[in-house]
C-alpha positions in Angstrom: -60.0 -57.5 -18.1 -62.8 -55.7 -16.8 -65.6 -55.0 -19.0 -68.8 -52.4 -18.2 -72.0 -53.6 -17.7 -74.8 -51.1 -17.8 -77.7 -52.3 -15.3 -79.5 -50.0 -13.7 -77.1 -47.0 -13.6 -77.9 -46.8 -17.4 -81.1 -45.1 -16.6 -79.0 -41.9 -15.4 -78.8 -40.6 -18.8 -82.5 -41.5 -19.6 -83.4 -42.6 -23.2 -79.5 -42.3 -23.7 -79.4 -45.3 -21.1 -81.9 -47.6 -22.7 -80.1 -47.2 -25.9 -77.2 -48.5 -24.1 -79.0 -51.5 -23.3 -79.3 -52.7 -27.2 -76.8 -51.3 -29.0 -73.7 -52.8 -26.6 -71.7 -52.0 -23.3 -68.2 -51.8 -23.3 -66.2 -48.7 -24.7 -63.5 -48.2 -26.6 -62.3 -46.3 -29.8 -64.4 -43.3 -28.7 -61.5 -42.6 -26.1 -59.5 -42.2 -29.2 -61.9 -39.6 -30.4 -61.3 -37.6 -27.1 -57.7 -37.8 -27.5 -57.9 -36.9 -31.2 -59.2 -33.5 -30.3 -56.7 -33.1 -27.2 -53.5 -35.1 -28.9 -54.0 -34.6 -32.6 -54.7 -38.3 -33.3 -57.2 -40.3 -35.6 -58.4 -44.5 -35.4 -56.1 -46.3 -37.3 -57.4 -49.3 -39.7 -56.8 -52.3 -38.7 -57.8 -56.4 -38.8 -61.2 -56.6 -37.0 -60.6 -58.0 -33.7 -61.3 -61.5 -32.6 -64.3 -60.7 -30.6 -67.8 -61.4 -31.4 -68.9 -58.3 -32.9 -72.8 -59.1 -33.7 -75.2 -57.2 -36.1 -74.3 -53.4 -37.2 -71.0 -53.8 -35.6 -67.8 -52.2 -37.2 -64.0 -52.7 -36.4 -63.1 -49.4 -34.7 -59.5 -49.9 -33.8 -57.0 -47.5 -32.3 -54.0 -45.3 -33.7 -50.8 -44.9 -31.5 -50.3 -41.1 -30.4 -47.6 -39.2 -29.3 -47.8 -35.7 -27.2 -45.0 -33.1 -26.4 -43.8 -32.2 -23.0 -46.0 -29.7 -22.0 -49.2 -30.0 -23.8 -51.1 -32.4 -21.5 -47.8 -33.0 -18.9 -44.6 -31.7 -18.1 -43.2 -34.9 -20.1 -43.5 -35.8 -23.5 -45.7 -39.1 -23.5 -46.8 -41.7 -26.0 -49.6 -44.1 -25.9 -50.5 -47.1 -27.6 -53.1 -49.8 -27.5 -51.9 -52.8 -26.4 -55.2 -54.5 -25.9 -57.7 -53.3 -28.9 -61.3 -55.3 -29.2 -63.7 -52.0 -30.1 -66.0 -52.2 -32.5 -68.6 -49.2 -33.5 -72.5 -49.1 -34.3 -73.8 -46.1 -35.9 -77.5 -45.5 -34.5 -80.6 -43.5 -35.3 -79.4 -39.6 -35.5 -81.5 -38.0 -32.1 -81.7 -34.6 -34.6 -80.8 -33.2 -38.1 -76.9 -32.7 -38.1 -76.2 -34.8 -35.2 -74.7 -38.3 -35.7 -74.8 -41.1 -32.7 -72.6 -44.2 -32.4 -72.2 -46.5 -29.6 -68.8 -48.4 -29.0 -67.8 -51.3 -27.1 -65.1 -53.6 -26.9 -61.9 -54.1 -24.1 -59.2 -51.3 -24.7 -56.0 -51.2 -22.4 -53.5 -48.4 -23.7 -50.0 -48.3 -22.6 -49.0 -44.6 -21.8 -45.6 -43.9 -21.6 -43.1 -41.0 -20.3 -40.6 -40.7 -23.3 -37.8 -39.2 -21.0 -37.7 -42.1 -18.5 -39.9 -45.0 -20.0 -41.9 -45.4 -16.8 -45.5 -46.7 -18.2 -49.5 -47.7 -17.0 -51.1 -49.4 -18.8 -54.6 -47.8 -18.4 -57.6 -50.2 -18.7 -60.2 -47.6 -20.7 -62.6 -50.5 -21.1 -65.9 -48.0 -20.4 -69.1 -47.8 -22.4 -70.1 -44.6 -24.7 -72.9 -43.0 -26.9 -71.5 -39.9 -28.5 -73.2 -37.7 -30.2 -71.3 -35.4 -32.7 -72.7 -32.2 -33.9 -72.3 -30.3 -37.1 -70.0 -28.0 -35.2 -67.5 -30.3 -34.6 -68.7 -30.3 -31.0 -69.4 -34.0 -29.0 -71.8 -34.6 -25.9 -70.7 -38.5 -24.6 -72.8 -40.0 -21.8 -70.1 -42.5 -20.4 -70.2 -44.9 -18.1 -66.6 -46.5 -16.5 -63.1 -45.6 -17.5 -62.2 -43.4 -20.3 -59.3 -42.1 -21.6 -59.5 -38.0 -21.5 -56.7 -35.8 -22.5 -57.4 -32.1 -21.4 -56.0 -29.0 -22.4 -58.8 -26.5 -21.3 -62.2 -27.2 -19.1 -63.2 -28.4 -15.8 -60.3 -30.3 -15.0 -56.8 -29.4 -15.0 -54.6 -29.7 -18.0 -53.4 -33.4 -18.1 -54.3 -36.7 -19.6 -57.0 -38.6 -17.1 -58.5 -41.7 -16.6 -62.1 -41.0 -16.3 -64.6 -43.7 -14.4 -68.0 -43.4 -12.7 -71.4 -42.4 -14.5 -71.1 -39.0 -16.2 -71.3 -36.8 -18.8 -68.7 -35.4 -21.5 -69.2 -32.2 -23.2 -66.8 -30.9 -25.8 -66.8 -27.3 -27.1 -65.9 -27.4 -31.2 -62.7 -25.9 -29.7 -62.0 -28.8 -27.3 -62.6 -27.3 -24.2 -64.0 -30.8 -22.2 -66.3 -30.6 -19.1 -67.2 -33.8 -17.5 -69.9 -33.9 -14.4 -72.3 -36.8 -13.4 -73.4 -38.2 -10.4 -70.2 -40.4 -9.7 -66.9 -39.0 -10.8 -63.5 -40.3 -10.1 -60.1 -39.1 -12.0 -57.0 -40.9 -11.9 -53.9 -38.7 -13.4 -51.8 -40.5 -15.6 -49.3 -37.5 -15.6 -48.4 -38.6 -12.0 -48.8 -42.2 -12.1 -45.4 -42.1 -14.8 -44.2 -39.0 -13.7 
């Protein structure tokens, strides 16, 4: 199980970064939140998870989603967390109307093609602060793999692992664009195509 450690590649996103550094390192549920606005899914409530989850920690487990053929690929697909340790800290807001949580904890979802039951089982084990704006719009500043179901923005329609450093910006109508200064996208829509 690989978990994200920020080091020095946390100072990329600046004061972000540094509240990496004490509020945890290892994402999670807010990959949910990315494929609640692209797959019309919410975090489920669960058990908290066996891992150590410290001061101002929260469970923040994962719901099981489902997507039709054609909305993110060709294929209908389904996803489910099959390894689910995430827990949540809600931090200082940065402005009036903004909230910011950091998330950590190992997450390995299982997505599925429905028509032919070919699977990967996608290690989405990153770190995240995410803010989330009155507006229903989110700014994440990520650092390894994420889940990311697009519809519309700078990446083709599909659902993506993300990994590197970067940025995700999502418009209160879902439109996602991700940039940073190392980027790499694995398409799930092929890898059980």
């Amino acid at each position: 199980m690989r978990k994200s450690v920020l080091g020095t590649a946390g100072t990329a996103f600046g004061t972000a970064g540094t509240a990496f550094g004490t509020a945890g390192t290892a994402f999670g549920t807010a990959c949910v939140t990315v494929l609640a606005l692209g797959l019309g899914t919410a975090p489920a409530t669960a058990a908290p998870p066996a891992a150590s989850q410290g001061f101002g920690w929260e469970p923040a487990p994962s719901a099981p989603w489902d997507v039709p053929a054609g909305e993110r690929c060709a294929f209908p697909v389904h996803g489910e967390p099959i390894v689910d340790e995430v827990v949540r800290r809600e931090l200082p807001p940065p402005a009036e109307g903004v909230t910011r949580a950091a998330y950590k904890g190992d997450l390995v979802i299982r997505v599925t093609n429905k028509e032919t039951g070919a699977h990967y089982d996608a290690d989405v084990s990153g770190t995240a602060l995410v803010d989330v704006y009155a507006s229903g719009a989110q700014f994440w500043r990520a650092l390894g793999p994420v889940l990311l179901g697009v519809g519309e923005g700078n990446l083709a329609r599909g659902l993506y692992v993300v990994d590197g450093a970067y940025t995700i910006d999502i418009s209160p109508t879902g439109s996602k664009t991700v940039a940073g200064p190392a980027v790499r996208t694995d398409s799930l829509c092929a890898r059980i195509d």
